[in-house]
Structures are given as structure tokens and as C-alpha cells.
mmCIF file of the C-alpha atoms, coordinates in Angstrom:
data_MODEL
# 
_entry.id   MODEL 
# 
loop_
_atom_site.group_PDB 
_atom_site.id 
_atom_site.type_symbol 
_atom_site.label_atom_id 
_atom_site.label_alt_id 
_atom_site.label_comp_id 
_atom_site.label_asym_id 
_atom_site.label_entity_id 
_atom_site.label_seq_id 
_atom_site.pdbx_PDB_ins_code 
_atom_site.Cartn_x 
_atom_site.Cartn_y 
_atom_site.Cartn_z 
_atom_site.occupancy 
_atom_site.B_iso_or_equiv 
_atom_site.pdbx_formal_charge 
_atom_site.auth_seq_id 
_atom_site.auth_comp_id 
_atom_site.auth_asym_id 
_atom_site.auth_atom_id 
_atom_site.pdbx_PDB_model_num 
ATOM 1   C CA . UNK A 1 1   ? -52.702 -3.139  -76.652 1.00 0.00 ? 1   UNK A CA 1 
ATOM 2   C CA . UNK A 1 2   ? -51.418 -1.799  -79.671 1.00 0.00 ? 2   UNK A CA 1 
ATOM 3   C CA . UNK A 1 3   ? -53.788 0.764   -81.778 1.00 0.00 ? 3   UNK A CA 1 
ATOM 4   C CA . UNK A 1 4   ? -54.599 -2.325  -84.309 1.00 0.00 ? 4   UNK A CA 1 
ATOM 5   C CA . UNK A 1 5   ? -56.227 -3.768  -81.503 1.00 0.00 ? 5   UNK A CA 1 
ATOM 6   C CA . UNK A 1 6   ? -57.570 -0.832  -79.961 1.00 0.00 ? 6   UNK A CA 1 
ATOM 7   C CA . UNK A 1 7   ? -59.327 -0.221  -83.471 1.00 0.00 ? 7   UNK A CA 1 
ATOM 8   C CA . UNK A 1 8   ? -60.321 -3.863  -84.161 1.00 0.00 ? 8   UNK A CA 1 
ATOM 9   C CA . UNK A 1 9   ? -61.783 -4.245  -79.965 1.00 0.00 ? 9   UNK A CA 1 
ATOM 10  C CA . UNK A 1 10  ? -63.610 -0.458  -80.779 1.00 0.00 ? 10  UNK A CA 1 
ATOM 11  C CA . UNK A 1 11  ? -65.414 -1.798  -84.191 1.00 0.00 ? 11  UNK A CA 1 
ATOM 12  C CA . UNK A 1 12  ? -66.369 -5.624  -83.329 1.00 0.00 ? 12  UNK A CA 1 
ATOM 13  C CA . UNK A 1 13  ? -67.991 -4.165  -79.579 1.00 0.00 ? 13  UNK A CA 1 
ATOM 14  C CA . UNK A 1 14  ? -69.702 -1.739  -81.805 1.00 0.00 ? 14  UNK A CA 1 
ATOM 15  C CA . UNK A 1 15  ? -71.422 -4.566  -83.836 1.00 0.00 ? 15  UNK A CA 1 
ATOM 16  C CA . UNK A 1 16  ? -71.924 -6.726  -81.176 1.00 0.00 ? 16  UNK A CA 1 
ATOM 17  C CA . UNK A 1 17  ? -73.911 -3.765  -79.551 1.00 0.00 ? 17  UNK A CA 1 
ATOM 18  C CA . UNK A 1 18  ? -75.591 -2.787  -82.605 1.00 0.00 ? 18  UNK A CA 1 
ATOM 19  C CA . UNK A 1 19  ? -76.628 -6.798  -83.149 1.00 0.00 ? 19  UNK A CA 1 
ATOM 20  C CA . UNK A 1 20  ? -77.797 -6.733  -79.528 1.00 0.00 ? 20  UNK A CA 1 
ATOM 21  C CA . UNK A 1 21  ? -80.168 -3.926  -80.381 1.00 0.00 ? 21  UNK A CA 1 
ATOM 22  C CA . UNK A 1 22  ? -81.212 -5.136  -83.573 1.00 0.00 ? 22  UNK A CA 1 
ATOM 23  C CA . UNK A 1 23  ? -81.937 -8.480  -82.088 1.00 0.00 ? 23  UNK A CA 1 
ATOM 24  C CA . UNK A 1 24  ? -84.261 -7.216  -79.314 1.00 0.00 ? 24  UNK A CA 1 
ATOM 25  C CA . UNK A 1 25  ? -81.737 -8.201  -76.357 1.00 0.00 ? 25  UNK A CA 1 
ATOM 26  C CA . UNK A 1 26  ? -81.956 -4.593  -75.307 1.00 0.00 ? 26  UNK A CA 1 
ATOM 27  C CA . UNK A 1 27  ? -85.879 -4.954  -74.491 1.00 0.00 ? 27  UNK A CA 1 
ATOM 28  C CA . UNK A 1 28  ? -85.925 -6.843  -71.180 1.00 0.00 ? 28  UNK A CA 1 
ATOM 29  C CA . UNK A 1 29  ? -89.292 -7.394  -71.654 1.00 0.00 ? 29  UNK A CA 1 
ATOM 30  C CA . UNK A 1 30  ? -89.023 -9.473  -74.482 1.00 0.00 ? 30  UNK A CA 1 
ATOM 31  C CA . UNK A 1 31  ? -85.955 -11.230 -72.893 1.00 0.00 ? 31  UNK A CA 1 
ATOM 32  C CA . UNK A 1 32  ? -88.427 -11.512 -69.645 1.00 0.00 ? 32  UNK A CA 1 
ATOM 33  C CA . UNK A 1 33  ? -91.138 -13.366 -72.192 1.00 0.00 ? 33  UNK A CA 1 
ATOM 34  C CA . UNK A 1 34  ? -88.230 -15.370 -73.803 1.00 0.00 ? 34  UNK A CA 1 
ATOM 35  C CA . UNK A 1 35  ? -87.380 -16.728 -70.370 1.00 0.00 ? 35  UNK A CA 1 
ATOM 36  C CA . UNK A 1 36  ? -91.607 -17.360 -69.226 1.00 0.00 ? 36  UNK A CA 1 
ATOM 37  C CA . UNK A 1 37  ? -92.417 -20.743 -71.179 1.00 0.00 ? 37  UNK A CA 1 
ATOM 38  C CA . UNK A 1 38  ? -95.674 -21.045 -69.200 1.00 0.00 ? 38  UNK A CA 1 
ATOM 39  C CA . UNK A 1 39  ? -97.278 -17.218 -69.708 1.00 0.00 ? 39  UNK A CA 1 
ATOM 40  C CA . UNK A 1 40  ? -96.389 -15.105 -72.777 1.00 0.00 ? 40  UNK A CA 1 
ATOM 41  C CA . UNK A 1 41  ? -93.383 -16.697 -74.499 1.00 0.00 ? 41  UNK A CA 1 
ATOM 42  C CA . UNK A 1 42  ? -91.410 -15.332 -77.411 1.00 0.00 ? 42  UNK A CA 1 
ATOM 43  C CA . UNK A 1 43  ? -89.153 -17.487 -78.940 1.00 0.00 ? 43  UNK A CA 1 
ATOM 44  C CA . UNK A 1 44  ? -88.051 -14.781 -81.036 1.00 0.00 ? 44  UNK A CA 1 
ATOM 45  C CA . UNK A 1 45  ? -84.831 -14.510 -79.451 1.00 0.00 ? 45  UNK A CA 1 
ATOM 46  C CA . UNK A 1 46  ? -84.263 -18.488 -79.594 1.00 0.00 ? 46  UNK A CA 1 
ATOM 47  C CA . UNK A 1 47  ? -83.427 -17.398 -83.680 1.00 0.00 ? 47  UNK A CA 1 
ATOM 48  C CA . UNK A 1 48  ? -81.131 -15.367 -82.057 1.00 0.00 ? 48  UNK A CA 1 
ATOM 49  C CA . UNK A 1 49  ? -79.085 -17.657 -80.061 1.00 0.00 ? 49  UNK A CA 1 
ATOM 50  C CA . UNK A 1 50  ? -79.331 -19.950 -83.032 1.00 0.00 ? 50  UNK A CA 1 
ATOM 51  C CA . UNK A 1 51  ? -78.223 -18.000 -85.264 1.00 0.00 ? 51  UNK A CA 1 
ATOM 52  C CA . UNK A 1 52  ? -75.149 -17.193 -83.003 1.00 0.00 ? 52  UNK A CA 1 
ATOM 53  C CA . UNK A 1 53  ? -74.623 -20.868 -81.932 1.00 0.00 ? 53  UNK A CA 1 
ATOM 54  C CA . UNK A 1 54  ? -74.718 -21.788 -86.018 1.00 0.00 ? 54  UNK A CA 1 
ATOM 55  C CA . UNK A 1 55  ? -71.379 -18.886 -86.722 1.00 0.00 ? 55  UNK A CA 1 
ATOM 56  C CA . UNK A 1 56  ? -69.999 -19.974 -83.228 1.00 0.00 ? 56  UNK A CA 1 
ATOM 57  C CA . UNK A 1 57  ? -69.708 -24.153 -84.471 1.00 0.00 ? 57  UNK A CA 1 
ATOM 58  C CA . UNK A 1 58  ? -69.027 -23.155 -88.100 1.00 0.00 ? 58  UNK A CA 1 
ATOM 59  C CA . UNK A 1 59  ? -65.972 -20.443 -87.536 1.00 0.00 ? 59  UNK A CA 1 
ATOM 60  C CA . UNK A 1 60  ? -64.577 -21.682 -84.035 1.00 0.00 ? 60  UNK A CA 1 
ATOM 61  C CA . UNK A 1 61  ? -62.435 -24.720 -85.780 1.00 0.00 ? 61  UNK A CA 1 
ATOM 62  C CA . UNK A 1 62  ? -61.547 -22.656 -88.473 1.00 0.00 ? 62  UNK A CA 1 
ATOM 63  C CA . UNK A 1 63  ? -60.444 -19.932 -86.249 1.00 0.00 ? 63  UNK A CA 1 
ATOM 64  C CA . UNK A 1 64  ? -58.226 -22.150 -84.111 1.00 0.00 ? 64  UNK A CA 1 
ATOM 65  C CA . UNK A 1 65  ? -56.572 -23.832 -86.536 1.00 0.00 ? 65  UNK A CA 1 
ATOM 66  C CA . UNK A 1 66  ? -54.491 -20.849 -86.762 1.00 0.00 ? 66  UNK A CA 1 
ATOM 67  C CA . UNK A 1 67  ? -51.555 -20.305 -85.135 1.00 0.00 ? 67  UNK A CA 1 
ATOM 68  C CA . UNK A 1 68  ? -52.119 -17.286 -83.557 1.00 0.00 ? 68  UNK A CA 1 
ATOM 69  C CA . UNK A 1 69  ? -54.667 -15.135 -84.137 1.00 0.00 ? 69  UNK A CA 1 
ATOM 70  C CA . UNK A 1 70  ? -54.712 -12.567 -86.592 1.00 0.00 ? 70  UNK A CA 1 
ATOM 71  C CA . UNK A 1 71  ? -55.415 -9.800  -83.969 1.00 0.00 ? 71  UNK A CA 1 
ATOM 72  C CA . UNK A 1 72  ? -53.198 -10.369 -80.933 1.00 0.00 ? 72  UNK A CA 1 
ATOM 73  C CA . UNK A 1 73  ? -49.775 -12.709 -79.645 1.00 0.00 ? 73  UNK A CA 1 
ATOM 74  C CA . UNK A 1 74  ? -52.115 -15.819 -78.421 1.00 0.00 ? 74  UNK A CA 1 
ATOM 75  C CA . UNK A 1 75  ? -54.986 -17.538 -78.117 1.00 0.00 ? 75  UNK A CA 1 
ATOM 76  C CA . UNK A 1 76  ? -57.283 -17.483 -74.817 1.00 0.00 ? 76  UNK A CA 1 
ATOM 77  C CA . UNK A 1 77  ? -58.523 -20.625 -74.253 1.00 0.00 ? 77  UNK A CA 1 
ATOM 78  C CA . UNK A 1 78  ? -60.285 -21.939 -71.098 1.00 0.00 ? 78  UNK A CA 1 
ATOM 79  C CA . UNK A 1 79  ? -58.720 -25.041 -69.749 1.00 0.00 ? 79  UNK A CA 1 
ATOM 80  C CA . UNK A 1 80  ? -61.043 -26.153 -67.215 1.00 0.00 ? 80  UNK A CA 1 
ATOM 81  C CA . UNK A 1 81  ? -63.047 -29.017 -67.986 1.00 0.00 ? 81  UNK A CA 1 
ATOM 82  C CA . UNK A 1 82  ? -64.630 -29.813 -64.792 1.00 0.00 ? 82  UNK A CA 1 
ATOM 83  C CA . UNK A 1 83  ? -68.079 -28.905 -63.190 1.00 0.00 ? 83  UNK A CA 1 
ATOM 84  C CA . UNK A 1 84  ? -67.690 -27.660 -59.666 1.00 0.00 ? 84  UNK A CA 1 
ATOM 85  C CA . UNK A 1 85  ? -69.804 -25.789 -57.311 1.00 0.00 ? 85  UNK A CA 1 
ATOM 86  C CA . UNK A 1 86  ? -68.664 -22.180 -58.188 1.00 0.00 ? 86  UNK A CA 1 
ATOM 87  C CA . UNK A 1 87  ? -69.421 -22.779 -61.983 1.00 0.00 ? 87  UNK A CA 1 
ATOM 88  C CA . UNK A 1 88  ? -72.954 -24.313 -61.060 1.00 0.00 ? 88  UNK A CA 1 
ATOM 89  C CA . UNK A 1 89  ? -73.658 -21.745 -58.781 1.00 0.00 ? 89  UNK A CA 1 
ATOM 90  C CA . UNK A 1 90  ? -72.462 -18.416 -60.562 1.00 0.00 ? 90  UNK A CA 1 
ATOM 91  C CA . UNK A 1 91  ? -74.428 -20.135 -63.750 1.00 0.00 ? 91  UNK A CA 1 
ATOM 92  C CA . UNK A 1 92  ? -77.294 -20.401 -61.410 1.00 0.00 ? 92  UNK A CA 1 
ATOM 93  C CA . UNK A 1 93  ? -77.081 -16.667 -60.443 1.00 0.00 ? 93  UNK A CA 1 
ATOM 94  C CA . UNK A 1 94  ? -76.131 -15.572 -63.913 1.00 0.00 ? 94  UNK A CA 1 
ATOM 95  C CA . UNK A 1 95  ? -79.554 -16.907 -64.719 1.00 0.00 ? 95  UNK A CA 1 
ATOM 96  C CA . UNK A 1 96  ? -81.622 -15.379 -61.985 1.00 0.00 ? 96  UNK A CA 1 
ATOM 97  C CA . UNK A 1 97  ? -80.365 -12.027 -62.198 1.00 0.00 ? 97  UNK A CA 1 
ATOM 98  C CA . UNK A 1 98  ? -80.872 -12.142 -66.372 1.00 0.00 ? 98  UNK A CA 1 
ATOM 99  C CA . UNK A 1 99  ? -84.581 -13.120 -65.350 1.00 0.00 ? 99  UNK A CA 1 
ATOM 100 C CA . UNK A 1 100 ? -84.927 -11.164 -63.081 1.00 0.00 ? 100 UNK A CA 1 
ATOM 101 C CA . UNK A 1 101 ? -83.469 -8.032  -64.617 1.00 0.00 ? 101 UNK A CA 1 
ATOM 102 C CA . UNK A 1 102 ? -84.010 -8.925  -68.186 1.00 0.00 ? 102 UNK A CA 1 
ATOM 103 C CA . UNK A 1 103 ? -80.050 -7.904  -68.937 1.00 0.00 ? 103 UNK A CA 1 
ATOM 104 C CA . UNK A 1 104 ? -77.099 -9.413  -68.894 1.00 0.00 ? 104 UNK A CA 1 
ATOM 105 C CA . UNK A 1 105 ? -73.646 -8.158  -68.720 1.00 0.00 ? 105 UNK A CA 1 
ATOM 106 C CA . UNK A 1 106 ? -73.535 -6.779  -73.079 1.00 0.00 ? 106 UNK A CA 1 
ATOM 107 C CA . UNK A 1 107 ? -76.567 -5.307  -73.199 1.00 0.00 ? 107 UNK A CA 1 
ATOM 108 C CA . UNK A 1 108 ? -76.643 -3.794  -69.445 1.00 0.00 ? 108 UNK A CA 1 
ATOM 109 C CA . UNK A 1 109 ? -73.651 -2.181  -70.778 1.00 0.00 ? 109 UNK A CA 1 
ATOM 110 C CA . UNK A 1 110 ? -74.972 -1.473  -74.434 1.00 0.00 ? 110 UNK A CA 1 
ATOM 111 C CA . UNK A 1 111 ? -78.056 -0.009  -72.221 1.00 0.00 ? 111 UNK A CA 1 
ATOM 112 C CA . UNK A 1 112 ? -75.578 1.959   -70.171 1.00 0.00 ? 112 UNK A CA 1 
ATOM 113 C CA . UNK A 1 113 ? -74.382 3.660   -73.144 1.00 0.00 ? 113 UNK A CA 1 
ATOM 114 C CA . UNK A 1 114 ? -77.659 4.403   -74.878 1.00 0.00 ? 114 UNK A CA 1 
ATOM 115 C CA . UNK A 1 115 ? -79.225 6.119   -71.722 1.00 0.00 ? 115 UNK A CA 1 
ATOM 116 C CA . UNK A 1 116 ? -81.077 3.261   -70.270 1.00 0.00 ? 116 UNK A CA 1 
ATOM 117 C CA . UNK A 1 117 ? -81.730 4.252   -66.493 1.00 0.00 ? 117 UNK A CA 1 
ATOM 118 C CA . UNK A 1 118 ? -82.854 0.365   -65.958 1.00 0.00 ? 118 UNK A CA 1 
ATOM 119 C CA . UNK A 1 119 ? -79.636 -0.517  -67.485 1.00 0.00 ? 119 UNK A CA 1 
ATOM 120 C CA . UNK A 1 120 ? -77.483 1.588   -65.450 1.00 0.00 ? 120 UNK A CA 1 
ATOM 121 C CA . UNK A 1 121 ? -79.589 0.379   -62.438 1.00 0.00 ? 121 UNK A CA 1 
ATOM 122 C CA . UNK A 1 122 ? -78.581 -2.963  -63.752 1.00 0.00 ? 122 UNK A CA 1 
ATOM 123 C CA . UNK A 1 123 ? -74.782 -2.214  -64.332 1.00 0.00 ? 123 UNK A CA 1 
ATOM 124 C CA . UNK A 1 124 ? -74.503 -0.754  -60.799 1.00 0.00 ? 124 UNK A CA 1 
ATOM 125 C CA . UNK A 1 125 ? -76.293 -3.790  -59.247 1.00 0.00 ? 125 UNK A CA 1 
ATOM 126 C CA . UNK A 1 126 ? -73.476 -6.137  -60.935 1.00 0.00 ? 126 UNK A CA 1 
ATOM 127 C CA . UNK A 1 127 ? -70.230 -4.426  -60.031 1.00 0.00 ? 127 UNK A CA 1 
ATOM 128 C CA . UNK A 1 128 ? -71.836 -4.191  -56.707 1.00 0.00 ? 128 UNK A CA 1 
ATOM 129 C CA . UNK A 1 129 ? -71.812 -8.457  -56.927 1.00 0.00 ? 129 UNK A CA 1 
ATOM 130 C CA . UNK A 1 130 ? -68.365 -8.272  -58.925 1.00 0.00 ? 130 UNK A CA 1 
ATOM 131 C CA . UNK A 1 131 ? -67.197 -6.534  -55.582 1.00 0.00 ? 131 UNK A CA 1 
ATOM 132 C CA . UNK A 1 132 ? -68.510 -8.607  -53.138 1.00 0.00 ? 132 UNK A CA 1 
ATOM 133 C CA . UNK A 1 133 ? -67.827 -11.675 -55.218 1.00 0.00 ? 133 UNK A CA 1 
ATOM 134 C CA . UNK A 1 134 ? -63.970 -10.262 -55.111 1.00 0.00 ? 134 UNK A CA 1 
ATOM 135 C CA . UNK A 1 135 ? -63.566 -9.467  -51.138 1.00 0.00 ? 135 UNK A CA 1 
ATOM 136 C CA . UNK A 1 136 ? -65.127 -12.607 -50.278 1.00 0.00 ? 136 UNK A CA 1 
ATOM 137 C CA . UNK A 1 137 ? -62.724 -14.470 -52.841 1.00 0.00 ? 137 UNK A CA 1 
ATOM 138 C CA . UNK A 1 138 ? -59.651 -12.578 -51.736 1.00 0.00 ? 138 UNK A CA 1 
ATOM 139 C CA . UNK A 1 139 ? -60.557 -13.055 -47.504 1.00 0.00 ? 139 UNK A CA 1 
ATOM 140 C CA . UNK A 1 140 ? -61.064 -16.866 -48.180 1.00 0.00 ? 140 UNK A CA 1 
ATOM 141 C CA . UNK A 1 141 ? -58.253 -18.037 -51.027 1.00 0.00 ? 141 UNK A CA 1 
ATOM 142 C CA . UNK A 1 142 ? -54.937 -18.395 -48.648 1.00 0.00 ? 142 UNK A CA 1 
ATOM 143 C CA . UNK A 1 143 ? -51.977 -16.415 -50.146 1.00 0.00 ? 143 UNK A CA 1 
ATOM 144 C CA . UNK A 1 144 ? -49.069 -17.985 -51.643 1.00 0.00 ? 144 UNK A CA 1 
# 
């Protein structure tokens, strides 16, 4: 990574962190009540996914109608198209554990970074799953 790219990853993380405390997505609270439709729901954050869904559908086919991007050699584009079981179920856990803990992976480590002990509690609890998630991938794939 070239110093270009160093500088352009440093300033777009810090306003994705900044928007993720602006936006309340720090708070797991209100993430907590975005999540409980049957006790005290916000649907604050709902603006906020909107909001990011409406830049996401409007600047994604502009974006990729480049040739190459204007930061970088390529493209990174998933390929898969296909539901399996390890999709369903990491969404599945994804899910849980942002319920449960009220963060997920940006704002854990937005949290992290700010101080947040719950955060870091957080963090720790998810490279702890990375881990196991890696060891029990690398004792079951068969080497080629």
C-alpha cells in the first residue's frame, strides 16, 4: 500500500467512525431498542441504514463503471452468488452477537478506540470467534 492509499484508508475510516458516532451506532442501547420491535423500538437508526442503502444503490454503478478504481490496481468484487450453510449460519451469528452485544465489528472497533470498556469487551470476544472460526477451518479444509 502506497502512502496515497495509506492517506485515503486513514481519512474515509475516520468518517466512517465519526458517522458511526454521529448516527448513534456507538450506543448499544439504542442499537439493542432498534433490534426489540415488540418492547421499546427506535427506528431511528432504520434512517440510518436508509440513508446508507440510498448512496450505496446511487454511487455503486457509477463507481464500477470505472476501470479501475481511482484509489488502488483493481476492483474487489465478491463472486459468489450462492446461499450455503456457512453464509446462513455466520449471518445468523453475525446477528445474535450484534443483539446481543449491541456492536458490530465498526463500531466495536470505533468503541475500542474511544475508550469503550464494553467495546473492548466486545472486540476481544470476536477475535476470540475469528480464532476459533480459523483453527476449526484450517483442521477441517484438506490441503492441496
Amino acid at each position: 500500500m502506497n502512502a496515497k492509499q495509506s492517506l485515503a484508508s486513514l481519512l474515509l475510516g475516520a468518517l466512517f467512525g465519526v458517522g458511526l458516532m454521529v448516527s448513534g451506532m456507538m450506543q448499544p442501547q439504542k442499537v439493542q431498542d432498534f433490534l426489540d420491535f415488540t418492547g421499546s423500538w427506535d427506528p431511528s437508526l432504520a434512517l440510518v441504514m436508509g440513508g446508507a442503502f440510498l448512496v450505496s444503490a446511487l454511487a455503486f454503478p457509477l463507481i464500477v463503471r470505472r476501470k479501475v478504481p481511482l484509489i488502488g490496481h483493481k476492483f474487489h468484487l465478491p463472486t459468489a452468488r450462492d446461499l450455503d450453510a456457512k453464509l446462513i449460519i455466520g449471518s445468523a451469528l453475525f446477528g445474535i452477537g450484534w443483539g446481543l452485544g449491541g456492536f458490530c465489528p465498526g463500531p466495536a472497533i470505533v468503541g475500542v478506540a474511544t475508550g469503550s470498556t464494553s467495546a473492548l469487551l466486545f472486540a476481544l470476544a470476536m477475535l476470540v470467534g475469528m480464532a476459533l472460526h480459523r483453527t476449526y477451518h484450517d483442521l477441517t479444509t484438506p490441503s492441496q
